[in-house]
N, C-alpha and C positions, 0 to 999 in steps of 0.2 A: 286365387282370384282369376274370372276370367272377365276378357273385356267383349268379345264375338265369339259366342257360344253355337248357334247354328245357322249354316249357311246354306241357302235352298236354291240348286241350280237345274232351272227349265229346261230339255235338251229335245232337240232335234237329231243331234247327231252329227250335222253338218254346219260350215260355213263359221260366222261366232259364233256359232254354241260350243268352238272345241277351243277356242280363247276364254270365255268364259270359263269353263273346265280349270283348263292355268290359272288364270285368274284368281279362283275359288282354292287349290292349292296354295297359292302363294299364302294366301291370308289363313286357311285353317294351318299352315306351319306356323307363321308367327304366331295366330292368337292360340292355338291349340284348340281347331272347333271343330264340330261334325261336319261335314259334308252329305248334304241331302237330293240325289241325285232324282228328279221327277221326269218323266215322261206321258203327256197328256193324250190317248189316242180320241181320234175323229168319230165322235157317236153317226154313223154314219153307216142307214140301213142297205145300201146296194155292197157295201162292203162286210157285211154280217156272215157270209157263206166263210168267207176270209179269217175269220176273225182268230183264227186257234193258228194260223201261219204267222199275220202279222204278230200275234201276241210273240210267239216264237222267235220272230227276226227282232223285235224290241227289246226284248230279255236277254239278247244273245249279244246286242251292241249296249245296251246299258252294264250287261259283264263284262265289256269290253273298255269299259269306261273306267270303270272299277276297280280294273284291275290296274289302269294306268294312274289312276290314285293311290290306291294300296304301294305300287311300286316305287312311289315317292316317298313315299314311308308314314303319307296319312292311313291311320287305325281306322278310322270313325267314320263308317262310308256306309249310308243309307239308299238303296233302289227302290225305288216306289212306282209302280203303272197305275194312271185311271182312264178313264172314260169321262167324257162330255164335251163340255166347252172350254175351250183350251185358256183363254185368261180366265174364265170364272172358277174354274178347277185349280189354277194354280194361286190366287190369294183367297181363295177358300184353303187351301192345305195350307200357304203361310200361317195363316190366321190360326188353323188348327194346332198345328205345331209351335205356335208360336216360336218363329223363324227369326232372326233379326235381321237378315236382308235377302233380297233375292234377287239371282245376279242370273245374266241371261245375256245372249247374244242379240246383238239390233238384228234379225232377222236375215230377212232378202236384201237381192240387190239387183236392179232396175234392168232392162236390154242391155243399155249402154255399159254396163260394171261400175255404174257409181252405185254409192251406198246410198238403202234407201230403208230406213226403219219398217222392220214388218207389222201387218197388221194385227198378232198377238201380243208383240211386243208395244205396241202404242197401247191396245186398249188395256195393260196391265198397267203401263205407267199411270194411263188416264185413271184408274179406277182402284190402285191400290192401298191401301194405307201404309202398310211399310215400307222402309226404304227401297229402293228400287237403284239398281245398276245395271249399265247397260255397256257392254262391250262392244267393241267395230272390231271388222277383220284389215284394217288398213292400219292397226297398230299392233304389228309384230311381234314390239318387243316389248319390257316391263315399263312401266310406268316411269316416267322419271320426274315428273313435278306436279304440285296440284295448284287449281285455279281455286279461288271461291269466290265471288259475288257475296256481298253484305247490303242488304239496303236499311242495317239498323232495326229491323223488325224479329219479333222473337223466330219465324220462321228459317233465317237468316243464319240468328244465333246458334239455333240447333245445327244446321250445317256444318259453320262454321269451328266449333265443339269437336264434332265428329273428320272434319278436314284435319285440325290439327292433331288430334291421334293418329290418322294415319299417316302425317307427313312425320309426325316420331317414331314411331313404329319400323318406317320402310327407309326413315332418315331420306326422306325427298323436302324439296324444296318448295314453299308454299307462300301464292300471291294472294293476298285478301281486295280483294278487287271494289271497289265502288264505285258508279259513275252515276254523275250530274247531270241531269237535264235542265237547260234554262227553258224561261217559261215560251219563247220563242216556240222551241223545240216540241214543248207538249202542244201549241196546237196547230199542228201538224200545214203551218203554211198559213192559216186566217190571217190577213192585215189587220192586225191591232197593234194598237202602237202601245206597246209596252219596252221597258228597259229588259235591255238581255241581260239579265241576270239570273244567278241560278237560286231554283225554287227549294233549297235545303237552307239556306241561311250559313250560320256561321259552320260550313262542315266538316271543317279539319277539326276543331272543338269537339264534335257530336261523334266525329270517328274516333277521337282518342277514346274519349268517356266510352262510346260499346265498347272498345278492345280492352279496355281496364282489368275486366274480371276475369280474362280467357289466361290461361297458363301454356305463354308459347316455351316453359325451359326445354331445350334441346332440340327445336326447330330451327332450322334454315328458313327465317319470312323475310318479308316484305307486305307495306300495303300501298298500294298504286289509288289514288282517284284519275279517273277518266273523264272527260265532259263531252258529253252528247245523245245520242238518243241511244238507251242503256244497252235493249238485244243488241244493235248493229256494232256498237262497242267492243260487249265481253265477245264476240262471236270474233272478230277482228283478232279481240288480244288471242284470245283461246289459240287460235288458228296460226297466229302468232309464235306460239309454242310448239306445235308440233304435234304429232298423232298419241307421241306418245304420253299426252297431258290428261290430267284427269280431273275434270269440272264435278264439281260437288253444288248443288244448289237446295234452295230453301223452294217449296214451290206455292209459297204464297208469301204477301208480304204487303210493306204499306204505300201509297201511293203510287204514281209511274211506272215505277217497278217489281210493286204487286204481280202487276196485267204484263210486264215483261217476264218475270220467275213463270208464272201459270200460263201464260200464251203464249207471248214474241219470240223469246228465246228457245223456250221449250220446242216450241214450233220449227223454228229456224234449227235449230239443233238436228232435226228430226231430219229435215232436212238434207238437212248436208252434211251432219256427223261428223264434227274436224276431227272427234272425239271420243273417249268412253268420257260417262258421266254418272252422276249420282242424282236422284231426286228422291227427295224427302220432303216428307208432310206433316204426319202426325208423331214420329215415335223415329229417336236417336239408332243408330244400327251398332254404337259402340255404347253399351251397359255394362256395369260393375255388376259381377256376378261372385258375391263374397262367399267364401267358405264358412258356412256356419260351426260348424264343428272345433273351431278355436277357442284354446279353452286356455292356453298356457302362454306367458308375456313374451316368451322370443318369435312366437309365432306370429302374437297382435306387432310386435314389431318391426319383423321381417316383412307383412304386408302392407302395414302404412308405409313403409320404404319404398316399396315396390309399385306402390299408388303413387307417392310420389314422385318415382322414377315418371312413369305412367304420364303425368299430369292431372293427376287428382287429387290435391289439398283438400278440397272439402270431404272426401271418402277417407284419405289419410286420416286428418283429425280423430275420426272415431274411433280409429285401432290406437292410435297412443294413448288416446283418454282410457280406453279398454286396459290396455299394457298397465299406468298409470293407478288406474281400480285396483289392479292386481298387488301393483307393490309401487309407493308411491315414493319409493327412495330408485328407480330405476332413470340413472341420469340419460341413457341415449333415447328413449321414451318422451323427456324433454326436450330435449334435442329437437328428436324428430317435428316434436308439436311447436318450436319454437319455428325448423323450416318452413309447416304447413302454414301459420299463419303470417308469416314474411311472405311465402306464395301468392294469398290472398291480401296482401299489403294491409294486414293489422299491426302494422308497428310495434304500438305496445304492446299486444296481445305476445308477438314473438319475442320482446324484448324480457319480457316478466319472463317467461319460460326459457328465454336463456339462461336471466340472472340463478331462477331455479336451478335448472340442470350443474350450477356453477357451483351453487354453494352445498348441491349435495356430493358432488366429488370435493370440495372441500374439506365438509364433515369427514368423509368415509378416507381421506388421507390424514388427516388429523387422529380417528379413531385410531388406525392402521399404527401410525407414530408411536400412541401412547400404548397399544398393545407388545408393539414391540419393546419397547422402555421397559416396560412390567413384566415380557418375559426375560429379560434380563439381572431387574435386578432383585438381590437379596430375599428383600423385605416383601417382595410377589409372589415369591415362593420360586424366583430364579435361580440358574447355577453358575 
């Protein structure tokens, strides 16, 4: 099973593109993924005379990159050059390769040495459909907690999903962030005499119920609500944390914070960068990528386990039931289906599949008894 199969990093060369690089290490060790090293050169005819040097000097530092992955002891290490337009080139090749995320460094950085997201790197995020991570060079060191923002919408969810994987994964500590705006707050200063209240109603309610079906076993969480005008908030708490935090966000969603996930915050982030972050749209960057080729019950075993390790009950379930098919006296098979559905709080569902599991180690200790009886005596044809 894999969960991050290929990882496509944009490079310059310099600056965060060489955190990025790490970055992209760290995660092909854990998940055990390619590494797809891109470099996009400048369609750009005053430089055409050039063009068989630079190819040369690009070649010579993408082997140089290479090598410095290979030396970490990732295998799976892809160089690719093209030509054109540097973000339309590089989620045209996500796409083609069907990448699961593309991780890249926030660019430049301004006269002054604050950080200031470059203009490839904006117009990728503006315009990609896969997930998209973005690394700063003011975060030295690894990661050590992640933020996420919820505002209860499916775009949200998927985030959120893909946050707690990684916070099991790297065993980091992870805040499910929501915040409140009273209606005050939404119009932005108009005298209207309305009660300050906040415009979600009952929301400690509405935040349990989204958390319900997420499987945080083996996370370090927390979920914080916040009240106030949502970017200025999460930017505050983010900032809060420290460089070495890693914001995962949903970049569409419903209400207030819709237009904060796709404009304010994103914007503001862009900005000022407390942070590396994540944005996501359309399509999860953590997929279950199952081994077809399983064909034998300690195998379907071994990977519902491992799903479950993982936090994925619903992908579990299938391998037991699979196991199950095979041989439907196989007690840790039950077991296992009994944990998946405890997972997803079906009670009964896990209760039945205990009782199961129970009374077929019953049986097969009772059988075990009376064989032994019978090789013993006499009349069985014992000695």
């Amino acid at each position: 099973m894999k969960l991050l199969q290929k990882i496509l990093v944009p490079t310059d060369f310099h600056g965060s593109a060489n955190h990025s690089v790490e970055m992209a290490i760290d995660m092909a060790k854990k998940f055990d993924s390619e590494i797809i090293l891109l470099h996009v050169l400048t369609d750009n005819p005053d430089l055409s005379q050039y063009e068989s040097m630079i190819t040369k000097e690009v070649e010579r530092q993408l082997q140089a990159v290479r090598s410095k992955i290979t030396d970490s002891g990732i295998e799976k290490v892809t160089e690719v050059v093209r030509k054109g337009s540097k973000f339309t080139e590089i989620n045209k090749f996500a796409s083609e390769r069907e990448v699961n995320i593309i991780l890249m460094g926030s660019g430049e950085r301004i006269g002054t040495g604050k950080p200031e997201i470059g203009i490839t790197t904006k117009r990728v995020i503006e315009t990609a459909t896969k997930p998209v991570w973005i690394t700063t060079e003011q975060s030295t060191d690894s990661i050590r907690s992640i933020v996420c923002p919820v505002d209860l919408s499916e775009p949200s969810r998927r985030a959120l999903g893909n946050a707690i994987h990684l916070a099991r994964s790297f065993q980091l500590g992870l805040t499910v962030l929501h915040v409140t705006e009273s209606y005050k707050d939404m119009l932005d200063g108009l005298s209207v005499d309305l009660k300050d209240a906040s415009a979600s109603g009952d929301l400690e309610n509405e935040l349990t119920n989204f958390l319900k079906p997420f499987d945080f076993h083996g996370v370090n969480w927390e979920q914080k609500i916040l009240h106030g005008k949502p970017s200025a908030e999460i930017l505050k708490f983010t900032e809060s944390k420290g460089p070495e935090t890693l914001l995962v966000m949903g970049t569409t969603g419903r209400t207030g914070l819709s237009k904060m996930l796709l404009g304010s915050v994103t914007e503001k982030v862009t900005q000022t960068l407390p942070c590396s972050f994540i944005t996501m749209k359309q399509e999860d960057f953590i997929v279950v990528q199952m081994n077809a080729d399983l064909h034998d019950l300690e195998s379907h075993f071994k990977q519902g386990m491992e799903m479950l390790e993982n936090g994925l009950p619903k992908e579990a379930l299938s391998q037991f039931k699979l196991g199950i098919s095979i041989n439907d006296l196989h007690a840790p098979s039950w077991d296992g289906l009994s944990l998946a559905y405890a997972r997803l709080q079906e009670g009964k569902k896990a209760e039945d599949a205990h009782k199961q599991a129970k009374e077929i180690r019953t049986r097969m200790e009772e059988q075990k008894i009376v064989a032994e009886i019978r090789s013993k005596h006499w009349l069985a044809g014992g000695h």
